[in-house]
C-alpha positions in Angstrom: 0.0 0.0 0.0 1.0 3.3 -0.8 0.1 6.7 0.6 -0.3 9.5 -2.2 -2.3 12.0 0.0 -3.0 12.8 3.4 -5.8 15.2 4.5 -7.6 16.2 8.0 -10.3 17.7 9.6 -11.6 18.6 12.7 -15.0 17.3 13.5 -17.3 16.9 17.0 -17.1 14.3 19.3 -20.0 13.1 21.7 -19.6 15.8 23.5 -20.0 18.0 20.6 -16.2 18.9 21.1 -13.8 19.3 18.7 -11.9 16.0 17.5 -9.7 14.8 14.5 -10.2 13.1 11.2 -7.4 11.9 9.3 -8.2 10.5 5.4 -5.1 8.7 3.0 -5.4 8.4 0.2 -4.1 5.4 -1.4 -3.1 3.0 -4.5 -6.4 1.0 -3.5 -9.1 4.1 -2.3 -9.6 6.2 0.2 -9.8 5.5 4.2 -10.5 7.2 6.8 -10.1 7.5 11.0 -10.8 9.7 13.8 -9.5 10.0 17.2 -11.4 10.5 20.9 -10.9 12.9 23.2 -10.5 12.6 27.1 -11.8 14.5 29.7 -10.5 12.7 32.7 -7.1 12.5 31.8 -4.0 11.5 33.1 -0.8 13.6 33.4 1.5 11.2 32.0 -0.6 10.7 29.0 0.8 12.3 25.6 0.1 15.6 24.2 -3.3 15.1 22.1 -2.1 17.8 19.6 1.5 19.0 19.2 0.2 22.9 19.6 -3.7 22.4 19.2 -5.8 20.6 16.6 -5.7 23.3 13.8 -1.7 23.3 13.3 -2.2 19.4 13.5 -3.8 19.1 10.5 -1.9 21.9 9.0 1.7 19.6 9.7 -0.5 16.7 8.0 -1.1 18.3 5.2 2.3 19.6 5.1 4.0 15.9 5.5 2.0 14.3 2.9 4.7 14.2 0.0 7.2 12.4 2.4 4.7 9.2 2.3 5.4 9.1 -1.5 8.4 6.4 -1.2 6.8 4.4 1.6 5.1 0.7 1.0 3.1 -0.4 3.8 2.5 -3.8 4.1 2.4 -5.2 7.7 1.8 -3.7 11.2 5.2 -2.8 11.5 5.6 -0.7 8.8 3.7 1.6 10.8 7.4 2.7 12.4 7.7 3.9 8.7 4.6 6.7 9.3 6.0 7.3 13.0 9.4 8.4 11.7 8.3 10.7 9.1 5.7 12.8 11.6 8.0 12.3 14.7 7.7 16.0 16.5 5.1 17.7 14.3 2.2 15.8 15.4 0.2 15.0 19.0 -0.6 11.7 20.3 -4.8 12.0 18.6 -3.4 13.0 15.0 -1.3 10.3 15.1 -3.7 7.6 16.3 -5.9 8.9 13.8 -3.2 8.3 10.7 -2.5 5.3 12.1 -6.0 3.5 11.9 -6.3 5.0 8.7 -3.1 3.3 7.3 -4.5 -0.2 9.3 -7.5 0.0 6.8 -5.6 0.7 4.1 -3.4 -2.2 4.6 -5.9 -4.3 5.5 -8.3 -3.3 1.8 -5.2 -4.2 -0.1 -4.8 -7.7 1.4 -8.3 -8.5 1.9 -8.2 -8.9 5.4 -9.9 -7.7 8.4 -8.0 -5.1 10.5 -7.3 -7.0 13.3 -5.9 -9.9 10.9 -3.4 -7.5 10.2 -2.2 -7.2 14.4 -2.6 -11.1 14.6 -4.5 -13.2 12.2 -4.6 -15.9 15.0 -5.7 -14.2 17.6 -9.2 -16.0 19.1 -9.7 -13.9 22.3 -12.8 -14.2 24.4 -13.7 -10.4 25.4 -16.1 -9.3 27.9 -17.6 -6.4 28.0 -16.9 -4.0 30.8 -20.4 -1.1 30.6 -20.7 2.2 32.5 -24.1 2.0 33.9 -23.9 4.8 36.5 -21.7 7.7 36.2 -19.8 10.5 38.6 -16.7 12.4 38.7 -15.6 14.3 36.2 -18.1 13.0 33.9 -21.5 13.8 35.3 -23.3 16.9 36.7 -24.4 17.2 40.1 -28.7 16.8 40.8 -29.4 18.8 43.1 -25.8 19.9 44.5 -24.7 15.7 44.8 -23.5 13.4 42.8 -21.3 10.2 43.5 -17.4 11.2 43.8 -17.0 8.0 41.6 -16.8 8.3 38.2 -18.1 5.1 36.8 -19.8 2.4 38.3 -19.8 -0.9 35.5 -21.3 -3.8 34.8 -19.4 -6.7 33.7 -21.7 -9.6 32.6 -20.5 -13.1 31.7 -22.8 -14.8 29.6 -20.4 -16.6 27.2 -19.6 -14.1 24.4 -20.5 -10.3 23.8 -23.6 -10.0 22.1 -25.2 -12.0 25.0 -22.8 -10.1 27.4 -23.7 -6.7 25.6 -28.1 -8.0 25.6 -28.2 -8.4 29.9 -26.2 -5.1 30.0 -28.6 -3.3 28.3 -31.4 -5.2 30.2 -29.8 -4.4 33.5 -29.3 -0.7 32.6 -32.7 -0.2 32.4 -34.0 -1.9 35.8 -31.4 -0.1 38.0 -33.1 2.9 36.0 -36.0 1.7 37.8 -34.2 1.1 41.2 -33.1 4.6 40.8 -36.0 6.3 40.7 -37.1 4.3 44.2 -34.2 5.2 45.8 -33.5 8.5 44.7 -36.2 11.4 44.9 -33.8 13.4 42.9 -33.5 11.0 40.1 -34.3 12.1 36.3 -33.2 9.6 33.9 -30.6 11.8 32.9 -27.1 10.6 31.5 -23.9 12.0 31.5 -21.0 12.2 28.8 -20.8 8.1 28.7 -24.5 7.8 28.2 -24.4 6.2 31.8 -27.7 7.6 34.5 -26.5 10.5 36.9 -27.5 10.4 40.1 -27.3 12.2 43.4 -26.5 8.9 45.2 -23.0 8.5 46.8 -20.5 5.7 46.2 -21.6 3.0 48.6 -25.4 3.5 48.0 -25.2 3.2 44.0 -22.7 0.0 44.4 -25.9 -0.9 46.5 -27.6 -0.5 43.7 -25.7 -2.4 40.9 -24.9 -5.4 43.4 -28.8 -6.3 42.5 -27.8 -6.7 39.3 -26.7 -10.2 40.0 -23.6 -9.8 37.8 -19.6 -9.0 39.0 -19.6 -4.8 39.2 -16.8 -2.6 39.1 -16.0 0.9 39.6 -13.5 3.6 38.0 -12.5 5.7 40.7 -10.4 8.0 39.0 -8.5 8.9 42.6 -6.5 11.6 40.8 -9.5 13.8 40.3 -10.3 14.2 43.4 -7.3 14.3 45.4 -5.1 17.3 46.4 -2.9 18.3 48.9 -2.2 14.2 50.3 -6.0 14.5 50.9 -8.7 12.8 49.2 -11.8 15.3 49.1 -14.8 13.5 48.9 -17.9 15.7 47.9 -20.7 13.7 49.3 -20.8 13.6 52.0 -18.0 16.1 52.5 -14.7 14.4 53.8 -11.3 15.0 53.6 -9.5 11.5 54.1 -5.6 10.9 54.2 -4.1 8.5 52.0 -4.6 6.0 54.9 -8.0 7.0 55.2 -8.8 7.0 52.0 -6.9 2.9 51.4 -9.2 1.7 54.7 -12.3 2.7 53.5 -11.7 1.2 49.7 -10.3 -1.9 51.4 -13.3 -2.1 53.1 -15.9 -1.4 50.3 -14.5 -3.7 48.0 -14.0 -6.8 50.2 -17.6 -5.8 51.7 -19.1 -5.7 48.3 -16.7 -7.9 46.0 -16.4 -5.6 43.5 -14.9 -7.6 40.6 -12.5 -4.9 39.1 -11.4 -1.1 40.9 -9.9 1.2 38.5 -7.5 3.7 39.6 -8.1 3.4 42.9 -5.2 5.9 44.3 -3.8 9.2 42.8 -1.5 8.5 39.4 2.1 8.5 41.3 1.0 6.4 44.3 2.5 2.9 42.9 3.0 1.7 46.8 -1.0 2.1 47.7 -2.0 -0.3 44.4 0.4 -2.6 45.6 -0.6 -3.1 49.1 -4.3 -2.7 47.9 -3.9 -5.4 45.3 -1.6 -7.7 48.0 -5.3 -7.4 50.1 -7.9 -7.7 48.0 -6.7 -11.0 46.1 -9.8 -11.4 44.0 -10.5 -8.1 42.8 -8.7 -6.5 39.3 -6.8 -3.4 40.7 -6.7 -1.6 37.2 -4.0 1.1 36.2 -5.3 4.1 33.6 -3.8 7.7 35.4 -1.4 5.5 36.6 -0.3 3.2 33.4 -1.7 5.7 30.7 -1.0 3.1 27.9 2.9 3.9 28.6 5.5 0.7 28.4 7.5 2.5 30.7 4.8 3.3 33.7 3.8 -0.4 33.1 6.9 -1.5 33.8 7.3 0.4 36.9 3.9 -1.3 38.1 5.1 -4.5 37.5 8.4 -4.3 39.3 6.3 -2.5 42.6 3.2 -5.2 41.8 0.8 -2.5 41.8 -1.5 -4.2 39.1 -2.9 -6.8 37.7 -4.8 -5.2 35.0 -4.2 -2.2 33.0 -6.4 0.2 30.7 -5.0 0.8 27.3 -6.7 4.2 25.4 -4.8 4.4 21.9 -5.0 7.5 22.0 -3.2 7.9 25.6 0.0 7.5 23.5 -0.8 7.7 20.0 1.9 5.2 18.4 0.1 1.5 17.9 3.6 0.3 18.0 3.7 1.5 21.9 0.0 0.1 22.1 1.4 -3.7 21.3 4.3 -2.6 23.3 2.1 -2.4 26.1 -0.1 -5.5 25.3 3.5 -7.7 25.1 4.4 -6.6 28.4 1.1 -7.1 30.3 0.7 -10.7 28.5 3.9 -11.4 29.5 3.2 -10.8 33.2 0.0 -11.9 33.5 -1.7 -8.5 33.4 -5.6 -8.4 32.0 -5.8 -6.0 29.0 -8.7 -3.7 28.9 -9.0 -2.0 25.6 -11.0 2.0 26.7 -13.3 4.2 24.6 -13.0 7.9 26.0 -15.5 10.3 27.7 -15.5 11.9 23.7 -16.1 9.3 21.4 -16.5 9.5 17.3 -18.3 6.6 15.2 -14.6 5.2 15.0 -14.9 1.5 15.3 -11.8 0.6 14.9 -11.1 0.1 18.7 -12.9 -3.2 17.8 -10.3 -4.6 15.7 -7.8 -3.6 18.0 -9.1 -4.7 20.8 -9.4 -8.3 18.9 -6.1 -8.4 17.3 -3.9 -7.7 20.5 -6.4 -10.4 22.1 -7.9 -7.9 25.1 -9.1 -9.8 28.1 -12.1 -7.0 28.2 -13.3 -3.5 26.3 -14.9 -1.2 28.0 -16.7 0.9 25.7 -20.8 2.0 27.6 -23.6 0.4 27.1 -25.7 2.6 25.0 -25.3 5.6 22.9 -24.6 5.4 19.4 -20.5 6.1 19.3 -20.3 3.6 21.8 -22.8 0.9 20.3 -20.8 0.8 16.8 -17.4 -0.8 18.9 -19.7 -3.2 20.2 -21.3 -4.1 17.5 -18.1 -4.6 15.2 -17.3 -6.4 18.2 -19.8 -9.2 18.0 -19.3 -8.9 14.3 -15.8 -10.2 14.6 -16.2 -12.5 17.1 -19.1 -14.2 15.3 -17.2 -14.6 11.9 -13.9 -15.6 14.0 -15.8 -18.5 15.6 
């Protein structure tokens, strides 16, 4: 495959921010890709745009002739595209050109994307689906919400269109449960489609344990901690780091959540150890922490403070330091979970990649139509791959 041109745009995103769109132009047609945006983001995480989005595309479109020379014919050749827009472009643009090139690849050799990653791969994926949502991501009814960001469902039914069918069943009785056990309840959702509520942490857990199924939450500990304090909004508290590990000790052998995402602020490595050394049955998950970076994983690995990590594309940008990442957690037994952001596009190519680096789970909503096209090219693969 050859590149001949190389254009962008900027279009919206589910939150009806801005976003980009990469198109190449090619021996064998035009493709096309866009990129996410995160609101709850991680320091660590790469620059999404070298200045902002609108010199992006204007380095893109400045680049283009240098692809002239370049065959791309495997995954790897993506170092090839890396080289030639090292230090003009952002960690989105590049995600974006990347895909792009995947499908590209992928038309000329008449294969699926993810046969292009690893046309062997046969991975059994379960969904992980934000039911109720907090933090950063939701407004507060009537001055409360949960300090939480995302409380998830994680069905296991035996493959994800049956997994995806009891999520969206389950969504809509705790809607119900909801509106018994908050006055204040609206049926409103938040950025991830998920219900807002002015419950707290413990009470909507409460909640989703009626569901029957294994429940997580996504703490995102970064966004609410300053100072060595954790500043918990409802009810008002400000707990020390000890605080703060007692009472999620507590609430997740209490409840047996499944999976705890980011349960400490993003340069605590010691807390997720002795968490995880505790609570031997729960998935202590790195995102602030790991931000889809070989080298942060690393560090977690040597200090055990995982056994799962979150891997955004986008976090980094290269796909080369996306398998990088996937090597190193399959190598030490950490569970892949393959993230859609709080600003998703109709980009379905998290699919694929999810697939082709064999993901233990994606987590990617329930409903909403960005995030129901990853799920459906989900089931799609899995069903022809069967």
């Amino acid at each position: 495959m050859q590149i001949k041109e190389v254009d962008a745009r900027t279009i919206l995103d589910s939150r009806k921010e801005e976003t980009i769109e990469v198109t190449i132009k090619t021996n064998f047609g035009e493709f096309t890709a866009s990129s996410p945006t995160g609101k709850s983001t991680g320091k660590y995480e790469a620059k999404p745009y070298k200045k902002n989005i609108k010199e992006d595309i204007k380095s893109l479109k400045e680049v283009k002739e240098y692809f002239s020379n370049e065959h791309l014919e495997c995954f790897e050749d993506l170092k090839r595209v890396e080289d030639i827009v090292d230090g003009h472009i952002g960690a989105n643009s590049l995600f974006a050109l990347e895909s792009a090139c995947l499908k590209a690849i992928a038309k000329e050799q008449k294969k699926e994307v993810w046969e292009i990653i690893n046309s062997n791969a046969k991975p059994k994926i379960r969904l992980v689906g934000n039911c109720i949502g907090g933090g950063k991501h939701s407004e507060t009814i009537n001055g409360k919400k949960p300090d939480f960001q995302e409380f998830l469902l994680i069905a296991n039914k035996g493959s994800v269109k049956k997994n995806w069918e009891a999520h969206i069943d389950l969504k809509e009785i705790i809607k119900n449960i909801l509106k018994k056990e908050d006055e204040k309840f609206s049926s409103t959702k938040n950025d991830e489609d998920a219900w807002m509520t002015s419950l707290n942490e413990k009470q909507v857990i409460d909640v989703l344990l009626k569901s029957k199924i294994q429940i997580g939450v996504d703490i995102a500990s970064s966004s609410f901690y300053k100072r060595k304090k954790y500043l918990y909004q409802n009810p008002m508290l400000k707990r020390t780091i000890e605080e703060h590990f007692f009472y999620l000790k507590n609430l997740i052998l209490n409840t047996d959540l499944f999976y705890v995402e980011d349960p400490f602020e993003e340069e605590d490595f010691e807390s997720f150890a002795k968490l995880k050394s505790i609570c031997k049955n729960s998935l202590i998950v790195g995102d602030d922490l790991t931000v889809t970076n070989s080298k942060r994983l690393s560090k977690a690995i040597l200090l055990n403070s995982i056994n799962a990590i979150i891997v955004k594309p986008n976090q980094c940008g290269s796909l080369l330091e996306v398998k990088k990442v996937c090597e190193i957690a399959k190598e030490n037994g950490i569970k892949i979970v393959f993230s859609h952001r709080s600003g998703e596009t109709k980009e379905s190519i998290l699919a694929d990649l999810a697939y082709g680096f064999e993901a233990d789970f994606l987590k990617c909503g329930i409903t909403g139509i960005e995030r129901e096209t990853k799920i459906k090219r989900l089931i799609e693969i899995e069903e022809k791959n069967n």
